[in-house]
N, C-alpha and C positions, 0 to 999 in steps of 0.2 A: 826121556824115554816114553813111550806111549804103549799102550797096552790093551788088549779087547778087553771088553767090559766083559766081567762073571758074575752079574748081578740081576737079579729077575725083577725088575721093576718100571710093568710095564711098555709103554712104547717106546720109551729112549734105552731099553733094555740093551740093543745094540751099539748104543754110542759109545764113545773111546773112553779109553781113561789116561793122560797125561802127567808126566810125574816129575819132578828133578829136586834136587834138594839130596836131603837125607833118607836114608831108606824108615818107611814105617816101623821094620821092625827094631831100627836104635836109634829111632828119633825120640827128643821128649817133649816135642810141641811140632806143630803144625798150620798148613795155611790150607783151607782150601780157597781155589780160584773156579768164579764160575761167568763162563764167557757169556757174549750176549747175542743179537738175533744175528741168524748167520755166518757166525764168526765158528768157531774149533777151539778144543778145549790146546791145542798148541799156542793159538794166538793170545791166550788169556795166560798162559802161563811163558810167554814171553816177558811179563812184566816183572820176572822173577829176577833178568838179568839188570832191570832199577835196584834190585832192593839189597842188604848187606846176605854174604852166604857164609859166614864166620858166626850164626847164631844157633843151628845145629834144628834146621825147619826141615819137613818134610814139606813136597807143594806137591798138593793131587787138584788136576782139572776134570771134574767130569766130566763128558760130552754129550751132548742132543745129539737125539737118532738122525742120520742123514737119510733115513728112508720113509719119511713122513710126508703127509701132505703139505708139513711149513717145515724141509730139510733145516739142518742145523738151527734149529726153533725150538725153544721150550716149549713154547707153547704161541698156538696161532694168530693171535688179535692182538692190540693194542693192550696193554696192564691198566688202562683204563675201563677195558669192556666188565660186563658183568662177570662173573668168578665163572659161571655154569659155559660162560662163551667160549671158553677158553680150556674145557675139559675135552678129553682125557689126558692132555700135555701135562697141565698144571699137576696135577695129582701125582705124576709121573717123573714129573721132574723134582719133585717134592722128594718122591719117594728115592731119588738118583741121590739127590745129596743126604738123606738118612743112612743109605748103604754106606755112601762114602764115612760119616762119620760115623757110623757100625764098626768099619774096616779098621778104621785109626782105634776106637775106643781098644780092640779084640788086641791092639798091641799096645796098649795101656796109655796111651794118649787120650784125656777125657778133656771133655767144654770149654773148663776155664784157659787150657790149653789151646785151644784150637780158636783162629782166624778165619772169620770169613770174608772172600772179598766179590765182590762183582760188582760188573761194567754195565751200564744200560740193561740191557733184560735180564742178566744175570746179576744186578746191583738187588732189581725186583723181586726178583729172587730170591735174592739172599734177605733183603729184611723180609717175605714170607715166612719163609721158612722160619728167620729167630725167634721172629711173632709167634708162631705157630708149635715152638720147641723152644718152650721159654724158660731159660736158664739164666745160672751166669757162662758167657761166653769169655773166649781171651780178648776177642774183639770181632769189632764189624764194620767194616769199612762198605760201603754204598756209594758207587763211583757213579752219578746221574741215574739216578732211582727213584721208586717209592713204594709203599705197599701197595697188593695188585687187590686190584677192583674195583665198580665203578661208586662203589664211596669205598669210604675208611670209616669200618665199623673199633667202637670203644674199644674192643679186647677186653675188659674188665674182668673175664674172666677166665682169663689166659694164661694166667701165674706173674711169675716176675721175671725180668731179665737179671736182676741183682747186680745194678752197678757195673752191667756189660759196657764197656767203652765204644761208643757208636758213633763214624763218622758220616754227615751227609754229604756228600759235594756235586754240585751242579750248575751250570750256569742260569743267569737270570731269564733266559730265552730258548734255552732249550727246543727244537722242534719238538720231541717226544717227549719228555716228562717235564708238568706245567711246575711252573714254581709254588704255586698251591699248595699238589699233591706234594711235595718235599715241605713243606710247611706242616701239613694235617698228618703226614707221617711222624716227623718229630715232637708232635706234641701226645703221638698214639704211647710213643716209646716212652717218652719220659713219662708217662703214666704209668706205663710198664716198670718201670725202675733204671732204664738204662742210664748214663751220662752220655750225652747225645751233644758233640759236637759238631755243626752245620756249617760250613763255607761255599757263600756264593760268590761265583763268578760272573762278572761282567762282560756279556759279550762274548764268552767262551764258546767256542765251536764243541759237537758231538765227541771228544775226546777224553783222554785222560791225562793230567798234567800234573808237574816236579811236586807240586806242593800239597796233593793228594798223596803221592808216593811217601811224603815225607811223615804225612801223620801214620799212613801203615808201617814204616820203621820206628816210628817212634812206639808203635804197641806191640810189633817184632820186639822191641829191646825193652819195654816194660814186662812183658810176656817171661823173655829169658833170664832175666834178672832175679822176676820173682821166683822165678823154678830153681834157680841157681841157690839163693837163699834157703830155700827150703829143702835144697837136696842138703845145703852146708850145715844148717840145724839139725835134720836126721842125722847127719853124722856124727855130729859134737855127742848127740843121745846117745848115739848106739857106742862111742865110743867110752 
């Protein structure tokens, strides 16, 4: 189902919102998917029909404004340019996924709960952002990403992720994001406190592949396990 965005945050204020899954309001965890340059928040949450739907996920795609001067773009430049190059996107697109997990907290779906995923500019994305609103998360998958800027600054004083589950995956060759930058990213995080698992690819073309998919099932089903556990102990109490 796809949806107009009701959310005031800045230029991608008009972009879509994409959804299937569970409805927010009787969901008890969550993915958000966030697509990459050009692409729609549909195509990012096509990846939905890889992964198990017997775990009771809500999946919201946000969307980049199609009416910008870089359409379907978070933001305009390379995730390597300077931070300031790349404003008022970035800020924007910052503030798109805060809304969305605004949206989900107001239905009682909090952090630990919630998944984030993205592909290339929305992989970028997404570790900005966790960097940036540093919790513990339910996870983080980073499908050919890294943090954006033209260095990676410490974070030191950023808080913590606390043992956020962080995956990176990329190929050794990537056009767009250097094996470096996916290097200097996970050594930012595990500073951070995340556990940061990295799998590089050999020769992997600009895509997404089975064995990427398989680490975000396997933190879909640690995700719902744990919830499950802890709904079955409130009980036994209340009981």
């Amino acid at each position: 189902m796809t949806l107009p965005n009701q959310m005031s945050d800045g230029i991608h204020a008009d972009g879509r919102v994409a959804r299937a899954g569970e409805a927010p309001e009787t969901a008890a965890r969550a993915m958000v998917l966030i697509h990459g340059r050009g692409a729609t928040p549909e195509s990012i949450l096509a990846l939905v029909d890889e992964l198990p739907d017997d775990l009771g996920f809500a999946f919201v795609a946000p969307g980049a404004s199609e009416n910008t001067s870089h359409p379907r773009s978070w933001y305009p430049r390379s995730f390597l340019a300077p931070v300031e190059d790349n404003e008022p996107g970035l800020s924007s697109a910052l503030a798109r996924i805060d809304a969305t997990v605004a949206e989900l907290q107001n239905f009682g779906i909090e952090p630990p709960s919630i998944l984030l995923l993205g592909f290339s500019q929305g992989a970028c994305l997404a570790l900005e952002y966790a960097a940036r609103r540093a919790r513990r998360w339910g996870g983080l998958a980073a499908l050919t990403g890294g943090l954006i800027g033209d260095h990676v600054a410490a974070r030191d004083d950023a808080g913590t992720l606390d043992g956020t589950p962080v995956f990176l995956g990329c190929s050794d060759r990537d056009p767009h994001v250097p094996l470096s930058r996916v290097n200097e990213s996970e050594a930012v995080l595990r500073r951070m406190g995340a556990r940061v698992e990295k799998r590089i690819y050999p020769g992997l073309p600009h895509i997404v592949v089975r064995d990427e998919l398989d680490w975000v099932e396997s933190a879909m089903r640690r995700i719902a396990g744990r919830l499950r556990h802890d709904e079955a102990v409130a009980a036994a109490d209340a009981g």
